[in-house]
Biopython code that builds the backbone (N, CA, C, O; Angstrom):
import numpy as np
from Bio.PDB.StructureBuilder import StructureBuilder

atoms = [
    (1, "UNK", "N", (-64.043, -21.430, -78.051)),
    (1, "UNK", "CA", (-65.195, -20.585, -77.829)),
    (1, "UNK", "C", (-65.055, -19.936, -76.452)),
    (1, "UNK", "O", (-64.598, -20.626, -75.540)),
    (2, "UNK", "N", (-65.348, -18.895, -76.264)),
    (2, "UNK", "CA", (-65.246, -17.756, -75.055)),
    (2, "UNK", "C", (-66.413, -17.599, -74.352)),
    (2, "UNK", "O", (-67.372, -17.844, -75.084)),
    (3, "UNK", "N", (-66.683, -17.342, -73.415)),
    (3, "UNK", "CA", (-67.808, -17.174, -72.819)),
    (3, "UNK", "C", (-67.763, -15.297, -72.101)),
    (3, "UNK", "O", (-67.001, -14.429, -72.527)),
    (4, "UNK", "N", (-68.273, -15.202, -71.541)),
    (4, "UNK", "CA", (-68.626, -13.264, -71.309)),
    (4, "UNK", "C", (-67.811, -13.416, -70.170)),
    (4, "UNK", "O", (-67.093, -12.416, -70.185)),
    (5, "UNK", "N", (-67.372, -14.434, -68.718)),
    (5, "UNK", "CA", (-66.515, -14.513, -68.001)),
    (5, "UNK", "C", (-64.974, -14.099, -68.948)),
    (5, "UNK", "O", (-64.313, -13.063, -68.889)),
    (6, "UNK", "N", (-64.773, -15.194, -69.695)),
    (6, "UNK", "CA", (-63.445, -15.143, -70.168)),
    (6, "UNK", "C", (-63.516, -13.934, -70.994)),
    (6, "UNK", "O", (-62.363, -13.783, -71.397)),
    (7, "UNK", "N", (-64.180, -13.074, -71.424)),
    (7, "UNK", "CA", (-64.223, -11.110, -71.963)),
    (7, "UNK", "C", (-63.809, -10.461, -71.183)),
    (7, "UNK", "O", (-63.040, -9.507, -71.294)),
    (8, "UNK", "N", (-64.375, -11.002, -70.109)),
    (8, "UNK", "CA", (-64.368, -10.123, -69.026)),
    (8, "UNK", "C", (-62.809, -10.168, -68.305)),
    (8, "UNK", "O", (-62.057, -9.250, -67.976)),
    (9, "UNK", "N", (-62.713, -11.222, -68.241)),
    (9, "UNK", "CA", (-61.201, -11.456, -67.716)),
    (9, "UNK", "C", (-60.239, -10.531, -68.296)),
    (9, "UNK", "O", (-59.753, -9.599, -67.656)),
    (10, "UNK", "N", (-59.916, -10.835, -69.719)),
    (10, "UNK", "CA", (-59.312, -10.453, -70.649)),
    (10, "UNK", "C", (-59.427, -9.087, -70.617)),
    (10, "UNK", "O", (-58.262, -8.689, -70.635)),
    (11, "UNK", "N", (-60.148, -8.157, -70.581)),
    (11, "UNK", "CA", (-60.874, -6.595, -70.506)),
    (11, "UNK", "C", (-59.628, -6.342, -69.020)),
    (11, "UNK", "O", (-58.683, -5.602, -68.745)),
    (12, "UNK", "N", (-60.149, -7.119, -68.596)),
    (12, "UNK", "CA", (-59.600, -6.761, -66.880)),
    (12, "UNK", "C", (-57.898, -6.717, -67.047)),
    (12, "UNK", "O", (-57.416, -5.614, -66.788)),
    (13, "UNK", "N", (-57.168, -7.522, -67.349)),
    (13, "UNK", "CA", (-55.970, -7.632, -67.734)),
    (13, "UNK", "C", (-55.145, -6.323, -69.111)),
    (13, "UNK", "O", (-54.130, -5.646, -69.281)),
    (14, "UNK", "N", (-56.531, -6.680, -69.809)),
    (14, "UNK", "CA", (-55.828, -5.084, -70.824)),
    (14, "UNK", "C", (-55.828, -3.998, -70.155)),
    (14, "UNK", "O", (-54.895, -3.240, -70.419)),
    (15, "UNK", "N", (-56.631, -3.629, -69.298)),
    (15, "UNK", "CA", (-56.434, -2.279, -68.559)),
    (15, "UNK", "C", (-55.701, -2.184, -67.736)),
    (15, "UNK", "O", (-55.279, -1.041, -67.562)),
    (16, "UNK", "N", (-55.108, -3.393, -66.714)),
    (16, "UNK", "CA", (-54.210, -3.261, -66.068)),
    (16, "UNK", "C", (-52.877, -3.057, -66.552)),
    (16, "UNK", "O", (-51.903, -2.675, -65.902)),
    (17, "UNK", "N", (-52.945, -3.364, -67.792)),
    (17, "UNK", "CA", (-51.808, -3.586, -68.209)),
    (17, "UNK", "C", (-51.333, -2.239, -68.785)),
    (17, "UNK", "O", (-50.169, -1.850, -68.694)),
    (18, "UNK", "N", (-52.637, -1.349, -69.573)),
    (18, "UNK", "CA", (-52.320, -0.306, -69.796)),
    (18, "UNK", "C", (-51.681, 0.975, -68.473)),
    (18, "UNK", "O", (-50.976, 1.982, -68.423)),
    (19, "UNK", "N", (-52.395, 0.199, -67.682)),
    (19, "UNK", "CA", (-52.036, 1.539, -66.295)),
    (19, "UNK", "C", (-50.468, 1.400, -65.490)),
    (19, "UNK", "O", (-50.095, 2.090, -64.541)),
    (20, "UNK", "N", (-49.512, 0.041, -66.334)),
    (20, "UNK", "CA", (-48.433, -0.034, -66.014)),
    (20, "UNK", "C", (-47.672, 0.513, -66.341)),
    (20, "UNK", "O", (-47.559, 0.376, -67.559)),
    (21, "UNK", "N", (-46.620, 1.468, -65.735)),
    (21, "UNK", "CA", (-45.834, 2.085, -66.955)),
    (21, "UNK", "C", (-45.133, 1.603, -67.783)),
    (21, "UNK", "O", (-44.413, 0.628, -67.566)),
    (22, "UNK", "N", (-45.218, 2.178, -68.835)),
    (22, "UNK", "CA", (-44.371, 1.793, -69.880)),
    (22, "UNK", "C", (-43.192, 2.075, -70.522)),
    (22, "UNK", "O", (-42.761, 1.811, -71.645)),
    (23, "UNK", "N", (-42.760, 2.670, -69.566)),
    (23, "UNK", "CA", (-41.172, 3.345, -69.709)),
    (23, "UNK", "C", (-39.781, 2.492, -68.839)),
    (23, "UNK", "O", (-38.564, 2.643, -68.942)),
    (24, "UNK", "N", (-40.398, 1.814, -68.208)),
    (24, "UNK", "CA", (-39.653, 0.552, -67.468)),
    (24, "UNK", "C", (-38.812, -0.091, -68.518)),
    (24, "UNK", "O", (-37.728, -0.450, -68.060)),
    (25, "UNK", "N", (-38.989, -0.367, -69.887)),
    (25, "UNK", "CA", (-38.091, -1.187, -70.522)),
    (25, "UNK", "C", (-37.663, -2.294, -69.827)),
    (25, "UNK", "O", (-36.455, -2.533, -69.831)),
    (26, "UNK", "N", (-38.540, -3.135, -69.135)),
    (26, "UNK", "CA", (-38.678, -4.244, -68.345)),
    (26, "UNK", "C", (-37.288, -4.309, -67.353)),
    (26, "UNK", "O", (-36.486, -5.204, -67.082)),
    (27, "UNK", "N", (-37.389, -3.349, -67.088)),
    (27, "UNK", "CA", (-36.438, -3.401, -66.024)),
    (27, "UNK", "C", (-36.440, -4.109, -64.968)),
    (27, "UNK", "O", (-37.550, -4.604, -64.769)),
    (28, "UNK", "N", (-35.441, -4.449, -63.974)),
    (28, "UNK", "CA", (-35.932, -5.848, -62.894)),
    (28, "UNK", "C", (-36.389, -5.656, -61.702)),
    (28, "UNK", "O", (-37.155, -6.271, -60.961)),
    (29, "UNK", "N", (-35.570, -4.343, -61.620)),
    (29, "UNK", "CA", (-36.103, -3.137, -60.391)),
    (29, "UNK", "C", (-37.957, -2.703, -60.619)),
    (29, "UNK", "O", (-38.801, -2.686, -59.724)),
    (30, "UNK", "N", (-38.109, -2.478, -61.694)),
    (30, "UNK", "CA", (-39.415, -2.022, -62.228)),
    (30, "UNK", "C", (-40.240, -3.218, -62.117)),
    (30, "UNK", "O", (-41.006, -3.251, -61.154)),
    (31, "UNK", "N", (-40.230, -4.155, -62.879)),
    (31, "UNK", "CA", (-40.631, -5.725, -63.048)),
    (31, "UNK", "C", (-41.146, -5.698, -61.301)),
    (31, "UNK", "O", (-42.284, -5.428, -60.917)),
    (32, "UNK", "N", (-40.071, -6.023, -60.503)),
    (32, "UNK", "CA", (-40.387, -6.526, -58.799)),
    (32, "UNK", "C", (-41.498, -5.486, -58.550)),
    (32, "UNK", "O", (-42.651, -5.915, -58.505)),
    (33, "UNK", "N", (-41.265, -4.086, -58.373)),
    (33, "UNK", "CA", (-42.019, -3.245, -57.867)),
    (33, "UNK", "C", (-43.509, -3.280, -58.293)),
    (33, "UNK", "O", (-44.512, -3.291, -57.580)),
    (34, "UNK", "N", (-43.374, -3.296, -59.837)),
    (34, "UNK", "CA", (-44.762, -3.707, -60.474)),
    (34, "UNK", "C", (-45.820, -5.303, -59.819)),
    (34, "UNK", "O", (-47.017, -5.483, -59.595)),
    (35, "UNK", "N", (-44.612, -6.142, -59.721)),
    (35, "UNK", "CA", (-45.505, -7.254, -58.961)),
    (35, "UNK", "C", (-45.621, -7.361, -57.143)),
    (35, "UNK", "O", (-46.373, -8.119, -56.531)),
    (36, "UNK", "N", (-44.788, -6.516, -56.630)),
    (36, "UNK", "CA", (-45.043, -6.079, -55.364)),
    (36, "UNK", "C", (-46.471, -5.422, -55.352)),
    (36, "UNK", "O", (-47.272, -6.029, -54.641)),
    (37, "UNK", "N", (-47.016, -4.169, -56.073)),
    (37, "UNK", "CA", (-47.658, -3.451, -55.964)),
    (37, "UNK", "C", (-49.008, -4.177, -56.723)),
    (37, "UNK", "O", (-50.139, -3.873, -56.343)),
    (38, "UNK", "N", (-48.793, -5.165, -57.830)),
    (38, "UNK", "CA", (-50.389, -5.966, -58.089)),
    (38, "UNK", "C", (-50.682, -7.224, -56.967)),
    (38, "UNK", "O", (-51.615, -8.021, -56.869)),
    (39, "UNK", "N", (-49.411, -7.014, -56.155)),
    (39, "UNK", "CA", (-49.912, -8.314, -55.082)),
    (39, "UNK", "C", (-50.407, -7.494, -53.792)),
    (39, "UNK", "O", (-51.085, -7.857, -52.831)),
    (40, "UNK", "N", (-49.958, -6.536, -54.044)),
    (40, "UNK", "CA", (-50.750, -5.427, -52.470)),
    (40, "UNK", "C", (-52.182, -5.261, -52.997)),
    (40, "UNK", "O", (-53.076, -5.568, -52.210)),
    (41, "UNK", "N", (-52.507, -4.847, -54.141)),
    (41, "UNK", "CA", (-53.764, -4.645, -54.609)),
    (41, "UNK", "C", (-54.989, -5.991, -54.379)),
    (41, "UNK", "O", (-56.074, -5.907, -53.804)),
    (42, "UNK", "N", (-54.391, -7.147, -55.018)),
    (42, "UNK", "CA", (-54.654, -8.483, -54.796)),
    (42, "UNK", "C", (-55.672, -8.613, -52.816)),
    (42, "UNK", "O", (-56.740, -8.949, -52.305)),
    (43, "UNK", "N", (-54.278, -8.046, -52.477)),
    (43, "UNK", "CA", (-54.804, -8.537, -50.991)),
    (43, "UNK", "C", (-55.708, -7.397, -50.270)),
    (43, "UNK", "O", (-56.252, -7.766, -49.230)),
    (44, "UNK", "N", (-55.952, -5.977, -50.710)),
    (44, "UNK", "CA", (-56.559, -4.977, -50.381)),
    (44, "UNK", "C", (-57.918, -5.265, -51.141)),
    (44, "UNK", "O", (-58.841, -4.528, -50.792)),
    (45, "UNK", "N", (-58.126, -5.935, -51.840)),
    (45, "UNK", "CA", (-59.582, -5.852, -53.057)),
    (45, "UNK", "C", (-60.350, -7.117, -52.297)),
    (45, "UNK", "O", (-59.905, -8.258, -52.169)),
    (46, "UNK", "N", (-61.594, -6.613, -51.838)),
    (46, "UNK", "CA", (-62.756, -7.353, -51.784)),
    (46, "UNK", "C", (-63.065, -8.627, -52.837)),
    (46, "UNK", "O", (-63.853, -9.552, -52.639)),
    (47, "UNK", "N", (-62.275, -8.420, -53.928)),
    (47, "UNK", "CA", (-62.680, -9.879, -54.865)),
    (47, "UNK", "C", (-61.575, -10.808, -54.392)),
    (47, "UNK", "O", (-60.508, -10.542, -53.840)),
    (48, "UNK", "N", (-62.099, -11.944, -54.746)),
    (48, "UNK", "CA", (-61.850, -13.259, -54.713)),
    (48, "UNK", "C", (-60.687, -13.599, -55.486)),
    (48, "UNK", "O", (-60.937, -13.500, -56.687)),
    (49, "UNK", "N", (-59.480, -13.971, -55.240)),
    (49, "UNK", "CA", (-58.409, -14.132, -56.066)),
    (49, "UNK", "C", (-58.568, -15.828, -56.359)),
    (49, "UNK", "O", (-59.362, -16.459, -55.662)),
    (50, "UNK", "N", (-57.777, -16.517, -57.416)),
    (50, "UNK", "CA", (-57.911, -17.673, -57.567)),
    (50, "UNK", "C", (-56.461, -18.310, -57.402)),
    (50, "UNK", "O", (-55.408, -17.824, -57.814)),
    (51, "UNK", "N", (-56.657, -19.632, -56.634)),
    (51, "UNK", "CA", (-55.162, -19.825, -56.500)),
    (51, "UNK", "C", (-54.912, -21.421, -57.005)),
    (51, "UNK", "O", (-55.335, -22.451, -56.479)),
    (52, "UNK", "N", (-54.453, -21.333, -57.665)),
    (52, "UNK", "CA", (-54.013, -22.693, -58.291)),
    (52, "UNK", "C", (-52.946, -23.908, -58.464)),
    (52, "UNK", "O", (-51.853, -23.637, -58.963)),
    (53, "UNK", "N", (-53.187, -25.013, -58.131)),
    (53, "UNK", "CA", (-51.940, -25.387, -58.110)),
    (53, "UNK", "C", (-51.060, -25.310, -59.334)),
    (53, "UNK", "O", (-51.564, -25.164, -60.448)),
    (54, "UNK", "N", (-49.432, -25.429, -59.108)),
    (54, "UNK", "CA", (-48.669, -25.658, -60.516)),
    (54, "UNK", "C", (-48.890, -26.364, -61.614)),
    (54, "UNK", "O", (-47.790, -26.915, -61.659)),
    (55, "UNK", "N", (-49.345, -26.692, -62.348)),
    (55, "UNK", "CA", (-48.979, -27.522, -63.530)),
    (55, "UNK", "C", (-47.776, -28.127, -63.669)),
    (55, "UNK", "O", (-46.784, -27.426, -63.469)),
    (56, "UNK", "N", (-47.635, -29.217, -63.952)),
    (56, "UNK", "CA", (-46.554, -30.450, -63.948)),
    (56, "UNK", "C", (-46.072, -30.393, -65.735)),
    (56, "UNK", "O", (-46.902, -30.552, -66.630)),
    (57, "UNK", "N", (-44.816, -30.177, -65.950)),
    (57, "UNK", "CA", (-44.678, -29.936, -67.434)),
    (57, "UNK", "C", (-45.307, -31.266, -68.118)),
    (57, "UNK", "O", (-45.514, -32.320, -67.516)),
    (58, "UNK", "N", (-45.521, -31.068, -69.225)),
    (58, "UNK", "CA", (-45.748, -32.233, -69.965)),
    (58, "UNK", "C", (-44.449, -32.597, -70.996)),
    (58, "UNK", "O", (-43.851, -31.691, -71.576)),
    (59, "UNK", "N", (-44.133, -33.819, -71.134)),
    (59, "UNK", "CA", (-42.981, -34.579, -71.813)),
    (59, "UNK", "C", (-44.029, -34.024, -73.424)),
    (59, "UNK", "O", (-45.208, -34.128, -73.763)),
    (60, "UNK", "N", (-43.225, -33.647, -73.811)),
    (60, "UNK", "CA", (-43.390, -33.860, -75.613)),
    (60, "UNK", "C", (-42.914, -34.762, -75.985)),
    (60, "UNK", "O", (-41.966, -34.999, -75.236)),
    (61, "UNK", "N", (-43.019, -35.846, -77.128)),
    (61, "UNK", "CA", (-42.811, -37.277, -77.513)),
    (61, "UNK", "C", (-41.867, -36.651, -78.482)),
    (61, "UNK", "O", (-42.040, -35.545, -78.994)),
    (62, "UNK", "N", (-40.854, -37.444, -78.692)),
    (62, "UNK", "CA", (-39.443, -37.763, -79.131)),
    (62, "UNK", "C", (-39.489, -37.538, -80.810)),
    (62, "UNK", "O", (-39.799, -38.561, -81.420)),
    (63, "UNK", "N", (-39.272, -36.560, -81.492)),
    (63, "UNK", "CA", (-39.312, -36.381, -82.929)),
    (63, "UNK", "C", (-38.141, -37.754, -83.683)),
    (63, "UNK", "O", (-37.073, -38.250, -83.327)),
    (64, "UNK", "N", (-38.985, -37.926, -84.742)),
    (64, "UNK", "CA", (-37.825, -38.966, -84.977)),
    (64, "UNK", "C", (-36.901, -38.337, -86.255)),
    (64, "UNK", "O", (-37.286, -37.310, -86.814)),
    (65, "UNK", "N", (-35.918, -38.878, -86.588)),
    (65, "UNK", "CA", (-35.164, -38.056, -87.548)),
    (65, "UNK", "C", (-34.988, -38.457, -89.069)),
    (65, "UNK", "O", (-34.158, -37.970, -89.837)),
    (66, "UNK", "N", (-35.968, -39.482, -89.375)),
    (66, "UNK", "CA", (-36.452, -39.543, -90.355)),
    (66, "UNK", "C", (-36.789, -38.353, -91.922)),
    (66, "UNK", "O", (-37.397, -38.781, -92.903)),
]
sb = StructureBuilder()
sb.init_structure("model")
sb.init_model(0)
sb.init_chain("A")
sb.init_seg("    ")
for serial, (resi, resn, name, xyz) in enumerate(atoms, 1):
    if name == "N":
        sb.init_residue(resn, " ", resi, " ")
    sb.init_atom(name, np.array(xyz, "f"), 0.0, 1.0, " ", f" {name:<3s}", serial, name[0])
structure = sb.get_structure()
């Protein structure tokens, strides 16, 4: 279940995503520049960024071969 935060999030991310170009063909040169330029934005914007620690992988349990 979603709440109007998590819409909102989601809304926020589709548009950014649309305003990326899309002619990059994920290029690596393109890729860096693209996350250079959402981390300048990040630090120029009056909102609140969230910073989180890593997540620790989780072990998946051992399939048996049964």
């Amino acid at each position: 279940m979603t709440n109007k935060l998590d819409d909102e999030i989601i809304e926020e991310i589709r548009r950014r995503r649309q305003l990326m170009p899309s002619h990059s063909d994920y290029d690596l040169k393109d890729l860096k520049r693209i996350t250079k330029d959402l981390q300048r934005q990040e630090r120029e914007s009056d909102k609140p960024v969230v910073q989180r620690q890593p997540r620790k992988p989780q072990l998946l349990p051992k399939r048996s071969s049964v």
